[in-house]
N, C-alpha and C positions, 0 to 999 in steps of 0.2 A: 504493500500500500504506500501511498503516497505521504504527505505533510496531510492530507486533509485526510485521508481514512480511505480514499478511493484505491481500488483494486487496479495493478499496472502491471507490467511484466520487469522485471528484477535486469537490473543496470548490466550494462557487460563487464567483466572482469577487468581491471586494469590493472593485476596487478600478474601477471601470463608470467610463469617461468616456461623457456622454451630452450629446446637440448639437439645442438644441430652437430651433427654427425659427420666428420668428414675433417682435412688438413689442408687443404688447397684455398688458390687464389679467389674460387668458387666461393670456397664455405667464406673467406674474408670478406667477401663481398656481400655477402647473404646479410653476415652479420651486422655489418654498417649498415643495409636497408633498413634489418631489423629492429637496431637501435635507434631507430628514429620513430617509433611507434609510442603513442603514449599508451597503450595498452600491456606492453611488457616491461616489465619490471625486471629480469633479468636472461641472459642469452650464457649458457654455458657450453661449451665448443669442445666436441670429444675427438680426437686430441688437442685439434689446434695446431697456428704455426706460431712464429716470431712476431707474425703480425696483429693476429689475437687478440698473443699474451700482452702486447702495450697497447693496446683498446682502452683498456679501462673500461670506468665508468658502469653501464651494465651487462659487462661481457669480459668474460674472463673462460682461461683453461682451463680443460678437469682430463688428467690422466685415468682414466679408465679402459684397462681393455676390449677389446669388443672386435666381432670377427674372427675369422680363419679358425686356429686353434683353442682360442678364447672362446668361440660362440658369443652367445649376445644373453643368456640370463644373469648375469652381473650387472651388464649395464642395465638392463630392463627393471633388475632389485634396485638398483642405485638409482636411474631415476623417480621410482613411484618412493622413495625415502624421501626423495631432495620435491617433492611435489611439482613433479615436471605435469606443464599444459600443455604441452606441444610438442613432436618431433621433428626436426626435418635433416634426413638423410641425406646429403650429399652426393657420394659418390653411387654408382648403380650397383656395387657389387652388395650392398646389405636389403636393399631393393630387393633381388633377385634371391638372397639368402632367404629371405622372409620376414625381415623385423617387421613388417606391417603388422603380421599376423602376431606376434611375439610381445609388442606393445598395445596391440587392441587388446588382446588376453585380458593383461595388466591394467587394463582402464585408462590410455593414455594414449590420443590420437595422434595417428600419423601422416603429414603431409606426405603421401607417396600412396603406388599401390599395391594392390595385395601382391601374395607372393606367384598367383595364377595372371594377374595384371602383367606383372613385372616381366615375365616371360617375352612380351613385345620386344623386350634387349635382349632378354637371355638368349632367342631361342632366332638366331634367323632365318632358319628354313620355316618356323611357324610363323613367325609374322610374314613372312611372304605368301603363306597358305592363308592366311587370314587376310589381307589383302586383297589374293582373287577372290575369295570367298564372298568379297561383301565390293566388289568391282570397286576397287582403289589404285587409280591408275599406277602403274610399276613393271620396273622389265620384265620380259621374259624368263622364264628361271626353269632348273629343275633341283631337286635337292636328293642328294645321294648319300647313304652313310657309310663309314670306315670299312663296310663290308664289300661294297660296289663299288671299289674302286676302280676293274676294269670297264664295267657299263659308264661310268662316268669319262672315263680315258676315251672311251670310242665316243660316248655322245658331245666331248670337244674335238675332235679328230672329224667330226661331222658336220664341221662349220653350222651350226645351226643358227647363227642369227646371221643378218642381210647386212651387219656391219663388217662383218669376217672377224670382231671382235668378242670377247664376253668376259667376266669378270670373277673372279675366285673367291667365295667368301667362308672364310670358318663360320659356323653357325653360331656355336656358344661363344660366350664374353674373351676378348682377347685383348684387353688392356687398348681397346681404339685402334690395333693392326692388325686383325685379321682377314683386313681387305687388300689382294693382289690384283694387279690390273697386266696384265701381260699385252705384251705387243704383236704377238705371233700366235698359232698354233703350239709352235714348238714351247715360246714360253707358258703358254697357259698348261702344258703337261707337264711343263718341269714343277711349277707352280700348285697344279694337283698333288703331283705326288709329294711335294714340302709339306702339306697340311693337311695329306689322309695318309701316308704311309712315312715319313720321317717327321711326323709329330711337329712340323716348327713351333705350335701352339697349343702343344698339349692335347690335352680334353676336348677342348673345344671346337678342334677339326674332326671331332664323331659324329658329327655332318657338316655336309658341303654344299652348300648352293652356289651353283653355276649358270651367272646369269647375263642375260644383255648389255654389252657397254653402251654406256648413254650419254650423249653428247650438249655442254649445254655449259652456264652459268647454274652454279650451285646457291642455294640458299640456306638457312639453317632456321626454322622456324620454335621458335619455342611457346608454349599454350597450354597456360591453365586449364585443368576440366574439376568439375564436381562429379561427374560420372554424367552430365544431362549438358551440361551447356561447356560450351569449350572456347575460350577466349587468347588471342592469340597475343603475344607482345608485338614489336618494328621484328620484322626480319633481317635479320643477320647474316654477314659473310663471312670464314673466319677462314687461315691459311693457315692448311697443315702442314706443310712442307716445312723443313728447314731453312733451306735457300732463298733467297730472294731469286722474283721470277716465279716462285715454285718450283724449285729445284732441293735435287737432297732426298731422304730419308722422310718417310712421314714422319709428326712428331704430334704427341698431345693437343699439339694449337698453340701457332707463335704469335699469334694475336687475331682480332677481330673488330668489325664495324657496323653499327645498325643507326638509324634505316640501309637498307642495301637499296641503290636506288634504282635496278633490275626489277626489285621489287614493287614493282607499277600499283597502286589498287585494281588495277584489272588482272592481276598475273593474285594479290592477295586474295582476293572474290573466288577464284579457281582455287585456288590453294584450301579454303577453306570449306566451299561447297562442295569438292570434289574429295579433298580428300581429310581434313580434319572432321568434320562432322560425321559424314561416313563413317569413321574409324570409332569414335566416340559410339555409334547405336550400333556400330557391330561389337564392340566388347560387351556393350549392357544387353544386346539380344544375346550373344554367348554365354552372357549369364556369368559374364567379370566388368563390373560395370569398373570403368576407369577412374581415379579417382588421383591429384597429384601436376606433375607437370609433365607433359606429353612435348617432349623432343622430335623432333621432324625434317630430317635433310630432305631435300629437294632439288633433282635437277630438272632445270625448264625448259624442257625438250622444244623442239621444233611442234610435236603435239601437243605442248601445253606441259603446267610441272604433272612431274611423275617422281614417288617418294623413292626415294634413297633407300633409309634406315628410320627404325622408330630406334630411341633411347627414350628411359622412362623419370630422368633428374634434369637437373639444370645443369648448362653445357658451360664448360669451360675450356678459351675465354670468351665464348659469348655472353656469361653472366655478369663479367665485370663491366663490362661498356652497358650490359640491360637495365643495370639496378642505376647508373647515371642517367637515365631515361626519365623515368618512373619521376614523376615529380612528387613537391611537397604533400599535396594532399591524400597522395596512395601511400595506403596503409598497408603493408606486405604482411604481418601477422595478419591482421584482419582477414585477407584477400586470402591464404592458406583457413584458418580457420573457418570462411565459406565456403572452401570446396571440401575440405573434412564433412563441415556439416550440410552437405549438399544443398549451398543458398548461395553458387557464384554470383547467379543474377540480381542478385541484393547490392551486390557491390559494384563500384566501377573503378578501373584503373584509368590512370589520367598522363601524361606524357608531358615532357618537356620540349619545346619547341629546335630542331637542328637534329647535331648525331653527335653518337660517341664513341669512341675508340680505343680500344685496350692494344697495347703492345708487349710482350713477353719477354723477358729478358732469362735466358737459362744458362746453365753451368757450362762451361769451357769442355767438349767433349758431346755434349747432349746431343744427340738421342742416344748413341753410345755409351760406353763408360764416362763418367766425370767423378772427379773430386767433391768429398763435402767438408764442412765445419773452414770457409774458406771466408775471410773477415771481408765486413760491406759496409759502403758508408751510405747515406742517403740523406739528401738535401733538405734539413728542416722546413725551408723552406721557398717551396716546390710554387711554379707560377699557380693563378688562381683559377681553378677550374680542373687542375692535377689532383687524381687519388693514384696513390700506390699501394697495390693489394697484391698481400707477401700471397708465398704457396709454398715452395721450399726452402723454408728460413726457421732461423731459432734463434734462443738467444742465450749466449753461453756469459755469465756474468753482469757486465754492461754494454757487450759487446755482438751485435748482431751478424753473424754468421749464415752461408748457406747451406741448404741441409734436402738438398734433392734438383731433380734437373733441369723443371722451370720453375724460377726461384721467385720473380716478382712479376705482376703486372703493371704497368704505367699506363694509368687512364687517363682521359680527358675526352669534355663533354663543351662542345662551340656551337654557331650558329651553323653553321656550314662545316661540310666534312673537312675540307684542304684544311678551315683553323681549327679543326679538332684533330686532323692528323700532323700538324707542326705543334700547338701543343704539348700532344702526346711524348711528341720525339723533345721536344725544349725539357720535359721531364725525365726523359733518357737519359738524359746529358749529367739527371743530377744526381744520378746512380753511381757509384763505383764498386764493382769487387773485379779481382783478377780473373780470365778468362768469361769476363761478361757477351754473353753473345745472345744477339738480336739481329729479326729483319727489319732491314733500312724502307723497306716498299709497303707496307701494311696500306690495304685499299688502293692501292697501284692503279688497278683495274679498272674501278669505278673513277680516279679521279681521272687515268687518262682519257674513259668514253665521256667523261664530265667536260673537257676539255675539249675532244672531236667534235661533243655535241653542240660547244658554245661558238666552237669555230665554223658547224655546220649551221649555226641557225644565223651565225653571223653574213655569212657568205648570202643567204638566201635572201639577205635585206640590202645586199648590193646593188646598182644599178650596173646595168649590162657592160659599161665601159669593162678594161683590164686593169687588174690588180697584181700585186706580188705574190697571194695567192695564186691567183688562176696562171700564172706561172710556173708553178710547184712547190713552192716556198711557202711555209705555213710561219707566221710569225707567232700567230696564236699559239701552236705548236713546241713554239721555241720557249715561250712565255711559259707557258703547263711545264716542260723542262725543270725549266730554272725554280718554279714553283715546287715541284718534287722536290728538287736533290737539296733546298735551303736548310733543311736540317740537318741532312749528313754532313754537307759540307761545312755546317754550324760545327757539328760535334769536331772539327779539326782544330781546333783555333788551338791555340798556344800563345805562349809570349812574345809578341812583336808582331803578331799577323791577328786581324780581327776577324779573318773568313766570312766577311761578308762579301757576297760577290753580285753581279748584274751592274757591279758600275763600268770606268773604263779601264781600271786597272788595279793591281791589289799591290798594296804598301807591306815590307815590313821594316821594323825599327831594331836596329841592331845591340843598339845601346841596352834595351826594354829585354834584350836575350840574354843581357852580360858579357856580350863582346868588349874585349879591349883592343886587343889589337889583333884582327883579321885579317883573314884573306878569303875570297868568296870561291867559291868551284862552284861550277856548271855542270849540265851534263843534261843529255837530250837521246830519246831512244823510242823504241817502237813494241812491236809484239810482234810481228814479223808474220808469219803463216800460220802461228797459231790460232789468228783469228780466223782462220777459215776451219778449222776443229770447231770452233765457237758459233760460227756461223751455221755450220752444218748440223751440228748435236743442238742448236739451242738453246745452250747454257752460252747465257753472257755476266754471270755476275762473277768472274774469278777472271777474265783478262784486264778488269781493270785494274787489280792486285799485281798483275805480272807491269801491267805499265806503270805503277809507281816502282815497283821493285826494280826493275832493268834500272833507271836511273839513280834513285837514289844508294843502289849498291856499290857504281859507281862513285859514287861521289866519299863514300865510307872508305875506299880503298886508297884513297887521299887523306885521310884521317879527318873530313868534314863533317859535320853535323846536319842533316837536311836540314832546311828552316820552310822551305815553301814548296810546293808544286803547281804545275800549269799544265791541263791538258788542253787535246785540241780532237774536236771528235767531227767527223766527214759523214756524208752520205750522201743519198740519192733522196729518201723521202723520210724524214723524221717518223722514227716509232718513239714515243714517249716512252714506253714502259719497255723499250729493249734497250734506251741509250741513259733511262732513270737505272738501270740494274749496273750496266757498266759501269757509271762516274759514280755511285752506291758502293761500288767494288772498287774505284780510285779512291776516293774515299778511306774506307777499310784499309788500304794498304797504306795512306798516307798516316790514319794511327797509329799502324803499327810500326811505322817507319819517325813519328812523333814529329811531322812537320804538317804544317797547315797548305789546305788546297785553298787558293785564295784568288781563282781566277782560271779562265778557259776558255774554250771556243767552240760552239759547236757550229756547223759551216751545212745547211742541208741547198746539197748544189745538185739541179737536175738535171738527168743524161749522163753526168759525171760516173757516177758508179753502177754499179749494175743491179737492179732490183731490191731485196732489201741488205745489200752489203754497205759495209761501213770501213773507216779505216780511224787508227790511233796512232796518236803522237804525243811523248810528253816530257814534262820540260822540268828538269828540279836545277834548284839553289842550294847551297849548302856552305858554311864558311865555318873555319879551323882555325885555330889562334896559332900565331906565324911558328913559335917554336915547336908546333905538334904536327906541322905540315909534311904527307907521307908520298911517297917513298923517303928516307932517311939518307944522309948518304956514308953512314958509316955499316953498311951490308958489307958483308966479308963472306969467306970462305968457311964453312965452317957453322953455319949458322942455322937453324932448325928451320924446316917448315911444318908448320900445321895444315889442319884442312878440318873444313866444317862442311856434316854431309848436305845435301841437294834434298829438297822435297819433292823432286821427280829431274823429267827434262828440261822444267823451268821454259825458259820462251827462247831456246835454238836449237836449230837441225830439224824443224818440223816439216821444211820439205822432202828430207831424205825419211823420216818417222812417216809420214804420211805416205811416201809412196811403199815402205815396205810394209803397211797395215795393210797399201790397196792388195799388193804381190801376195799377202797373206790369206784371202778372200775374207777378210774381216770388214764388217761395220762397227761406225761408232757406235753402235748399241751393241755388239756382239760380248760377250765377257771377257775381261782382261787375262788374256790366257799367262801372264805374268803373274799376276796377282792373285793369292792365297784361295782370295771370295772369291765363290761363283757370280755374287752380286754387282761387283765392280766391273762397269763395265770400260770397254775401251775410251770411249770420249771422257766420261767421268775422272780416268785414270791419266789421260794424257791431260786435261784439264785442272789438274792439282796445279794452283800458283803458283808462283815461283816463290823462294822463303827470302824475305825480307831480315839480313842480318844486321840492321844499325844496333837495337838494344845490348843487342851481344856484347859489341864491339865499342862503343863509346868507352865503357869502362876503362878496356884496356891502353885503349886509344889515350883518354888522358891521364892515363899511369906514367906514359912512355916505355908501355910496353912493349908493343910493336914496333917493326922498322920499316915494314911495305907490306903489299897484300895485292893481291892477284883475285879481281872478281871472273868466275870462270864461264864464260859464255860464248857463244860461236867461235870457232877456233879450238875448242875445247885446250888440255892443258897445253901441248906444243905451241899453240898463238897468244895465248892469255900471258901465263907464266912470266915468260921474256922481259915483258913488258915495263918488269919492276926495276930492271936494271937500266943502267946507263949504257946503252950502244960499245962503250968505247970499255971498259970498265974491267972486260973479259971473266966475266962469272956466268954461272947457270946453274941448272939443279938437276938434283938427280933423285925419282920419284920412286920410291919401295911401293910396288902395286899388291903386294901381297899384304900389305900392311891393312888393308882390310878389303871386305867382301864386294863386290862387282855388283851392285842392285840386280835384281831377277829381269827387270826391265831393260837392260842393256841388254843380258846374254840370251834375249830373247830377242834382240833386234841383230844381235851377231850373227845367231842363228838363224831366222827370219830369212834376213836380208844380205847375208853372205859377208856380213862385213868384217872387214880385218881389223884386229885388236889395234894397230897405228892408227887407221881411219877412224876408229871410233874415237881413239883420245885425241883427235886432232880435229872433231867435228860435234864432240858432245861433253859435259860435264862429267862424265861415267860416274855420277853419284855424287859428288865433292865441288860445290859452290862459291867456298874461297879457300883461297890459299892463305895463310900467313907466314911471313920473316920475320924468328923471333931468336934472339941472341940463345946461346946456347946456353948459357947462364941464367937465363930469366924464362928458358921454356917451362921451368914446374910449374912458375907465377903467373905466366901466361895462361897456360890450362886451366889454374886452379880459377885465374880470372873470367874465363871463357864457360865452365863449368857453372859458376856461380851465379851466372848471368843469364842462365838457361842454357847454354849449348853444351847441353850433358855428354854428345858424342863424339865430341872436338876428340881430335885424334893426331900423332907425328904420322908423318906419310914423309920424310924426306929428309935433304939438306941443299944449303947452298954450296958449289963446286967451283972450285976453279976453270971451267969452259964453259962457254956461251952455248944457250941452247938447251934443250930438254933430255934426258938421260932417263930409260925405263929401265927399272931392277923388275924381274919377276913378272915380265909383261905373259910369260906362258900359261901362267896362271888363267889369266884371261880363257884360256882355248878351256 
């Protein structure tokens, strides 16, 4: 009753403890929505990360086990003690376990669904049978188990789809990769047999759906249901890939952006009548009504979308850019607690006006092996409009640490995408831990058709006269360019160069460096035929790494420090998002090289090139304080050489590498018959950077360790070597090839391609990148310098000799 005695229905709770389940950048995000709810009172996070745990306020960590060999009756006793209101699971594996069922028991709602719901993830050959079942558009498929593996073998051996393509899927949960996409026949049987008969993923490959490749823009749709109405968030794009471009390795999800502006309201209308609502009265006519948040890939076929995958949680990173959406007045407890208690349509979710954008930042190695417990700093304070929401962090002391392989996300929330993906990246910049690695392209995609489109709608409002467009020349074009790469090229800056660039030239101040007294080195280079590897396989984001490296290795072998770089990029018809990957990958190389890109060209000239080929050129500065200036001139007889190994062929001899791939009947897709993995394939493998050795070498450099150094590049050792002495001087060296291993890579192009042990060392790096002249006296302190610096492989390979010219010990070895 009320103040006057009249009968009313009883206030809603406000004082909710609610118990969210899960350790990622996901559950961080969950939590900040959730904290903002005046109805909860308190948000306990089982485990938690680092990010969590300094929350405060009403949200704090609780160690409890729960899952795998724990099971979940501890946590289920622990929370009905701590008078938990609410659940919500995170990741899909406790979904799929059952907690649904495990805390309804218990009297204690779960936002998720049952453990028969949850199956939608678990089970892909069933949700594809549920699918036709209830005509929801999706590929063709058949599903076979671990028993049928030859009836599967023939039925892809049978081209069965009209694309000559089809797709490999393990059915049950596989950590996000149990989907193969083969290119061939032949790969998709290699590809069968990985995931019915050598287990790559366990369990989960005890069935296989084999189904239709589908071609198209992907979406990610995420939507609430109560089991009856089903309510969708902006649609989401997110990139799996590692690489920029989409290149690499799938990975969890290196970032994401919503609205995706693909996503038309004519394309959301389809998406929802055809295949969300469907889905929704086929579980509740199956007699599982759905109940939780309904995850939904989507690709937008040429016939319209057709679903992907159902997941049955909140997608991560598409949740961290979703919950930036969501404005003030959506109450996210609330909006869970209506689909628990079957009353979605009570509530309404309400939006923020623009997009948002998460970008991923993971551990040095990721998706492979990485290191954890590896110290991180992060920018108090972050521009306005930046959240950073941890995933794999902790915090050991007072000291925040990472502690898994995508460690943090950086959001940001604008009026427009382009300032919410500068943003985003301006928040990059305010991270640090060692081996921090991120894509530089996040929405790539969208911003360049954002770009065509402003240039096509531009054009259409021209008068018929001629313009510098209707020449070939897209200025608009050039403009979207410069607009992408302004953050990467941001992240370069250093002392004396600002990396801002679009003006007419870039300054740096040498004084602002700690130069006293200087001498500047130059030095200008290319990539030579490697970019037609590049060209051909598609990956452009690792040449532009080789074109800062070619120079500024250079310039290290003088004992200069780069300070700046300038590239100069050509073509016939500007592709945004092929020449954003490249100067993305200049970029990259110029961090790693610790000089700022502060200026460049890019020149789109038509007729000039052929189709969509391009060419690079690029240009480093570097200066060396005058007594540190190398080659030395007190090199003698008698003097050590070192050698620090190569991260492959680096960027020379790629016309002779190329033609003995063609001699070999190899494609760039074919597998690196060099290389250990079947997985690697040729392009990939000749496509490794070239390695960027300034860090190394500075150390030693201003010890006065060194005396000269030989950067090792076309010419291989016979033309390079030389180079460090004085003409007149009568020295040379003499090279122990037995002193280490021959890379597999060489004695597969020896083999290959016929070639003689001289011609190789006289046309390629044979493994070994640079040389160093270091007194014979100070070689421990040299290593022990070169070691400590990271080049753990630094190795003696030689001496300086009294006769000019190169000298092999143990060249047979080679054969």
């Amino acid at each position: 009753m009320d103040g006057n005695g009249i009968t009313v229905f009883p206030s809603p709770a406000t004082s909710l403890v609610v118990l969210l389940l899960g350790a990622g950048g996901r559950e961080h995000a969950l939590a900040y929505k959730l904290a903002q709810s005046a109805r909860v009172s308190k948000i306990l996070v089982c485990p938690g990360n680092g990010g969590t745990a300094l929350m405060g306020g009403k949200v704090s960590n609780v160690d409890i086990p729960w899952g795998g060999k724990a099971g979940y009756d501890g946590v289920v006793s622990w929370a009905r003690d701590q008078s938990v209101d609410l659940v919500v699971p995170g990741p899909e594996q406790p979904l799929v376990d059952g907690v649904e069922g495990l805390f309804r028991k218990a009297g204690i709602p779960v936002f998720g669904p049952t453990p028969a719901a949850a199956l939608l993830e678990g089970s892909k050959s069933l949700s594809k049978s549920f699918m036709a079942r209830h005509s929801i558009p999706t590929a063709h498929f058949r599903s076979f188990t671990s028993g049928q593996y030859a009836e599967a073998a023939s039925y892809v051996q049978s081209n069965p789809f009209p694309s000559g393509r089809c797709v490999i899927k393990a059915s049950g949960l596989a950590a996000g990769k149990g989907v193969l996409i083969p290119t061939s026949t032949d790969e998709a049987l290699e590809a069968l047999k990985s995931v019915m008969l050598d287990k790559e993923f366990g369990d989960a490959g005890d069935e296989v759906v084999v189904e239709e490749y589908l071609t198209g823009p992907e979406i990610s749709v995420l939507a609430f249901s109560d089991g009856y109405t089903i309510v969708p968030l902006p649609a989401a794009q997110d990139h799996k890939r590692i690489g920029e471009g989409d290149t690499g390795p799938n990975t969890g999800g290196m970032g994401a952006y919503a609205p995706a502006p693909v996503a038309t309201p004519e394309v959301m209308e389809r998406v929802i009548k055809e295949s969300l609502e469907p889905t929704i009265r086929g579980m509740r006519k199956d007699g599982f009504p759905f109940v939780g948040m309904l995850f939904t890939g989507f690709m937008l076929t040429a016939d319209g979308p057709k679903v992907l995958e159902y997941n049955v949680r909140f997608g991560d990173p598409e949740t961290q850019a979703l919950m930036l959406l969501l404005d003030d007045k959506t109450d996210l407890a609330e909006v869970m607690l209506a689909c628990v208690e079957r009353r979605l349509d009570s509530v309404e979710l309400g939006y923020r006006e623009g997009y948002a954008v998460s970008v991923v930042l993971a551990s040095g190695g990721y998706p492979g092996k990485y290191p954890k417990g590896v110290p991180m700093t992060i920018n108090p304070s972050m521009p306005q409009g930046v959240h950073v929401f941890h995933a794999g962090t902790a915090v050991k002391g007072d000291q925040g640490v990472t502690d898994g392989g995508r460690v943090l996300a950086v959001c940001a929330a604008a009026s427009t995408l382009r300032q919410a993906v500068d943003l985003a990246y301006q928040g990059v910049t305010g991270v640090e831990f060692e081996g921090k690695t991120f894509r530089r392209d996040i929405a790539y995609r969208a911003l360049a058709a954002e770009s065509e489109s402003s240039a096509s709608g531009a054009s259409k409002q021209q008068p018929a006269g001629l313009t510098y467009a209707a020449a070939g020349v897209s200025v608009d074009a050039g403009n979207a360019l410069v607009d992408a790469i302004k953050p990467v090229v941001k992240a370069t800056r250093r002392p004396g160069a600002d990396s801002v660039i679009g003006g007419f030239g870039g300054a740096f101040d040498l004084a602002v460096a700690g130069f006293r007294d200087p001498i500047l080195v130059s030095g200008t280079d290319g990539v030579g035929t490697k970019l037609r590897v590049a060209l051909t396989y598609g990956k452009h984001s690792t040449v532009g790494i080789d074109l800062v490296a070619m120079s500024v290795n250079d310039l290290i072998v003088q004992g200069a420090e780069p300070l700046y770089f300038l590239d100069y990029y050509a073509c016939s018809k500007l592709d945004v998002a092929v020449a954003a990957d490249v100067i993305t990958g200049i970029a990259e190389g110029c961090l790693d090289a610790g000089c700022a890109l502060i200026g460049g060209e890019t020149a789109e000239m038509p007729g000039m090139y052929h189709a969509d080929d391009y060419d690079l050129a690029g240009f480093a500065v570097g200066a060396v304080e005058r007594h540190l200036l190398l080659p030395r001139p007190d090199i003698t007889a008698g003097d050590v050489l070192l050698a620090l190994p190569a991260s492959g062929p680096h960027s020379n001899g790629f016309s002779l590498i190329r033609k003995i791939v063609t001699l070999a009947n190899l494609s760039l897709d074919s597998p690196a018959p060099w290389d250990k993995s079947p997985a690697v394939t040729v392009g990939d493998s000749l496509l490794t950077p070239t390695k960027i050795y300034i860090k190394q070498l500075l150390p030693g450099i201003r010890q006065g360790l060194f005396k000269g150094m030989s950067h090792i590049t076309g010419g291989g050792f016979t033309e390079n070597i030389p180079r460090i002495f004085d003409p007149s001087g009568g020295l040379g060296v003499k090279l122990d090839l037995a002193s280490y291993d021959l890379p597999a890579i060489w004695r597969w192009m020896m083999q290959a391609g016929n070639v003689e042990p001289v011609e190789l060392a006289r046309t390629f790096n044979c493994g070994v990148g640079m040389i160093i002249v270091v007194g014979k006296e100070q070689a421990e302190a040299a290593l022990k310098s070169l070691r400590d610096n990271g080049e753990k492989e630094a190795f003696v390979i030689g001496e300086v000799v009294a006769k000019p010219g190169v000298e092999y010990v143990n060249m047979d070895r080679w054969n």
